[in-house]
VEXFI-106771 format. One record per residue: residue in three letters; x, y, z of N, C-alpha, C in turn. Coordinates in steps of 0.02 Angstrom, whole numbers, plus 50000, padded with zeros to 5 digits. Layout:
% VEXFI-106771
["ALA",[X,Y,Z],[X,Y,Z],[X,Y,Z]] ...
% end
This chain:
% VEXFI-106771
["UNK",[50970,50646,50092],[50991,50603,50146],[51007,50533,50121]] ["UNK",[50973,50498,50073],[50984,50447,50038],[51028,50441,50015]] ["UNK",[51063,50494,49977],[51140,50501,49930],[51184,50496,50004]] ["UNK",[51193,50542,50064],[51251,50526,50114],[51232,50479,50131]] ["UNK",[51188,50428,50149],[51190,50368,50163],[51214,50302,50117]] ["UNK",[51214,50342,50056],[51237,50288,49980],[51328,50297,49998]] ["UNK",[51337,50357,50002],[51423,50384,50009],[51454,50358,50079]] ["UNK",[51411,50344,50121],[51440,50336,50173],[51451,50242,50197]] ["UNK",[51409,50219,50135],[51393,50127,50144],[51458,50120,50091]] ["UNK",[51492,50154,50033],[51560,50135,49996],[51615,50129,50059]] ["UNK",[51641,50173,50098],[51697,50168,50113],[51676,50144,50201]] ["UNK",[51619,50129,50229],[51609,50087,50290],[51605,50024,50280]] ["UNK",[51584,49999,50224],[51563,49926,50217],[51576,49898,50141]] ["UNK",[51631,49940,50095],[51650,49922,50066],[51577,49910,50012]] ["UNK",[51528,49933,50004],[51497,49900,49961],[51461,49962,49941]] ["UNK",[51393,49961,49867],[51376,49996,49828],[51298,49991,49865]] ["UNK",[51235,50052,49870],[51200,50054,49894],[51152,50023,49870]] ["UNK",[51110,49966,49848],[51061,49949,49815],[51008,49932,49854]] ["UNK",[50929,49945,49851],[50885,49939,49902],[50875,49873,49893]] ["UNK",[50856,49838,49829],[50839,49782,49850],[50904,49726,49883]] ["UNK",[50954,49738,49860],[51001,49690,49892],[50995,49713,49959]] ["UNK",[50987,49744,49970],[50987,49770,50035],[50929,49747,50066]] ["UNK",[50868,49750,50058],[50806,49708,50075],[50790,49650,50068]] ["UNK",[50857,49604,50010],[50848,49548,50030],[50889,49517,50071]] ["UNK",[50941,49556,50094],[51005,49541,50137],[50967,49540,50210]] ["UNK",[50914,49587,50230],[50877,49578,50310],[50829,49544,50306]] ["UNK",[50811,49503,50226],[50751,49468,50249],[50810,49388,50277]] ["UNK",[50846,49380,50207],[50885,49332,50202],[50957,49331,50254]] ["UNK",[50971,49354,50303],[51044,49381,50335],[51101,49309,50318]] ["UNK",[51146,49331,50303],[51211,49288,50327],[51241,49286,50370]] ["UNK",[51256,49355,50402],[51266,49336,50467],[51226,49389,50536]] ["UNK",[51227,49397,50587],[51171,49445,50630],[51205,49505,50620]] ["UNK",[51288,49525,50585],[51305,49581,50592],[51275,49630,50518]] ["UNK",[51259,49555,50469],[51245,49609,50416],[51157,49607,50415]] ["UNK",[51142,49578,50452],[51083,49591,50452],[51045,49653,50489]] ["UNK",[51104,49680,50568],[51093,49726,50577],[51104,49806,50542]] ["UNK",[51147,49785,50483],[51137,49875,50474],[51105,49865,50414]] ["UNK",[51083,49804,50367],[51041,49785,50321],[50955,49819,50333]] ["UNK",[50924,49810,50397],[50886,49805,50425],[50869,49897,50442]] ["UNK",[50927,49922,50445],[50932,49987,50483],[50936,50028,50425]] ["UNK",[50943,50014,50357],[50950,50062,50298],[50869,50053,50276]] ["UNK",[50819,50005,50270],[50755,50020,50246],[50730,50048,50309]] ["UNK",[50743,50040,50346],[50705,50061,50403],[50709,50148,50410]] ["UNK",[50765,50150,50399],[50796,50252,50389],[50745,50277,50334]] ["UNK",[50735,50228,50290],[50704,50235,50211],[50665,50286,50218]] ["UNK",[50614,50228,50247],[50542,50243,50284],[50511,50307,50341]] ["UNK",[50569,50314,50385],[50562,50315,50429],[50601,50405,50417]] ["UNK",[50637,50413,50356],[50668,50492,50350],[50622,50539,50320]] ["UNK",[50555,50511,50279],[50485,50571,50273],[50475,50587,50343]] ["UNK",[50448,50544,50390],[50409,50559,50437],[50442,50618,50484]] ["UNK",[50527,50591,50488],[50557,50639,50534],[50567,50726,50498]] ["UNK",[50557,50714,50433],[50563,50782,50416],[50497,50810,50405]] ["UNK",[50444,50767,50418],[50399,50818,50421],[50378,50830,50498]] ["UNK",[50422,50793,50555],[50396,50812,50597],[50433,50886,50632]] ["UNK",[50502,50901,50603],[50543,50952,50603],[50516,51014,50545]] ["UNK",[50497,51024,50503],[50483,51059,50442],[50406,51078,50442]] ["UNK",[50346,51002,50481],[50294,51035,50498],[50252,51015,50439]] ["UNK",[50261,50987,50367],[50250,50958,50316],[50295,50937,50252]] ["UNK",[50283,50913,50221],[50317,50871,50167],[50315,50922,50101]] ["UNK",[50380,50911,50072],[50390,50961,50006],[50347,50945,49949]] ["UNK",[50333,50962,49913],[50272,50965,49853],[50339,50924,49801]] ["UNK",[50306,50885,49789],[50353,50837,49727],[50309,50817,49673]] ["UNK",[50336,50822,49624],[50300,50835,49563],[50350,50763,49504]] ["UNK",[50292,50698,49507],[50332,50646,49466],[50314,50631,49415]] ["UNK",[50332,50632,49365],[50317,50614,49309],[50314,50560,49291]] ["UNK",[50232,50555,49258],[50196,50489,49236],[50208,50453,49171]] ["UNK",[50264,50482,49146],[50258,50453,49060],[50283,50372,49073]] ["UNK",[50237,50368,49026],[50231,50294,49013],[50301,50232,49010]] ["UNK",[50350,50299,48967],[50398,50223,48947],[50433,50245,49020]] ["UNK",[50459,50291,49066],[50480,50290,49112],[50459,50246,49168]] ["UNK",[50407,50244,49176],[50364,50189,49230],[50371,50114,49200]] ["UNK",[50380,50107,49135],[50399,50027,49097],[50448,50023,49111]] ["UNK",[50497,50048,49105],[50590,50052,49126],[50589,50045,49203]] ["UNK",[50540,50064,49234],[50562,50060,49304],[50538,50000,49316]] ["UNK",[50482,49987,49319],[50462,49920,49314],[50503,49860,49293]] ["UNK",[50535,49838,49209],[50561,49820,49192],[50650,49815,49235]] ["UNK",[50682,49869,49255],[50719,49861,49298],[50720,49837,49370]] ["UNK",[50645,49843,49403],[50629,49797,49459],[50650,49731,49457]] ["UNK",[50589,49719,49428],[50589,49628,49406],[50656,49600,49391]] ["UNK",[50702,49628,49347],[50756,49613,49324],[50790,49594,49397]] ["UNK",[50797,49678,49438],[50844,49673,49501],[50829,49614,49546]] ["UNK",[50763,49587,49559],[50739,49571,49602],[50731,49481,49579]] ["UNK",[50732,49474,49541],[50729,49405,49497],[50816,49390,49505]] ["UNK",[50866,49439,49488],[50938,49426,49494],[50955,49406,49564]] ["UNK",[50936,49455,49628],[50950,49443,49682],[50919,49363,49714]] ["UNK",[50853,49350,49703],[50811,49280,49712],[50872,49219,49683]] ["UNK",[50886,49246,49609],[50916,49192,49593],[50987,49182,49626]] ["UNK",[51012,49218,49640],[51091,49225,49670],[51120,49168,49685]] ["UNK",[51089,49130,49736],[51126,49087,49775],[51077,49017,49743]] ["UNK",[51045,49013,49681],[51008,48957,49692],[51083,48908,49637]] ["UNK",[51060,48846,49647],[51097,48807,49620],[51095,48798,49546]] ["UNK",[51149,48816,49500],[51139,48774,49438],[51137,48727,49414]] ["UNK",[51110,48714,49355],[51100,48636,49341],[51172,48617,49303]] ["UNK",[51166,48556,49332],[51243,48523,49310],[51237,48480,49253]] ["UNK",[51276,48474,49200],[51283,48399,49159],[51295,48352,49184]] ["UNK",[51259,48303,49142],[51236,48250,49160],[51327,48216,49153]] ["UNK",[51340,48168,49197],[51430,48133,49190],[51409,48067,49156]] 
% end
């Protein structure tokens, strides 16, 4: 459900699916229109376990793997994403005239 919702945000809104831009776009909105479907993609996030287990009756057995450098890479790609998006709009420092 996540992938048709990734395929379906390219050619409605012109843009690439990323959660955190996307979570910082409804904390941060620019304007109330992108804040509404900003707002409506974590919310599906969350909110697409519950509906399939309330249709299915329980949740599929998922099996994730704990190795170490995989959980460092994910990690390490957080911070990265999430430090890039924070910084986005802040101001650079200028030379001195």
């Amino acid at each position: 459900m996540i992938d048709l919702a990734a395929v379906c945000l390219m050619p409605l809104h012109g843009r690439i699916m990323g959660a955190t831009g996307i979570l910082a776009g409804a904390i941060w909105p620019a304007s109330r229109y992108y804040w509404t479907w900003r707002a409506e993609m974590p919310t599906g996030m969350v909110a697409g376990p519950w509906v399939y287990f309330a249709f299915a009756g329980g949740l599929p057995a998922i099996e994730v793997p704990s190795a170490a450098p995989l959980l460092t890479t994910a990690l390490i790609v957080g911070i990265i994403g999430t430090g890039a998006i924070l910084n986005w709009d802040t101001p650079r420092a200028q030379p001195a005239k």
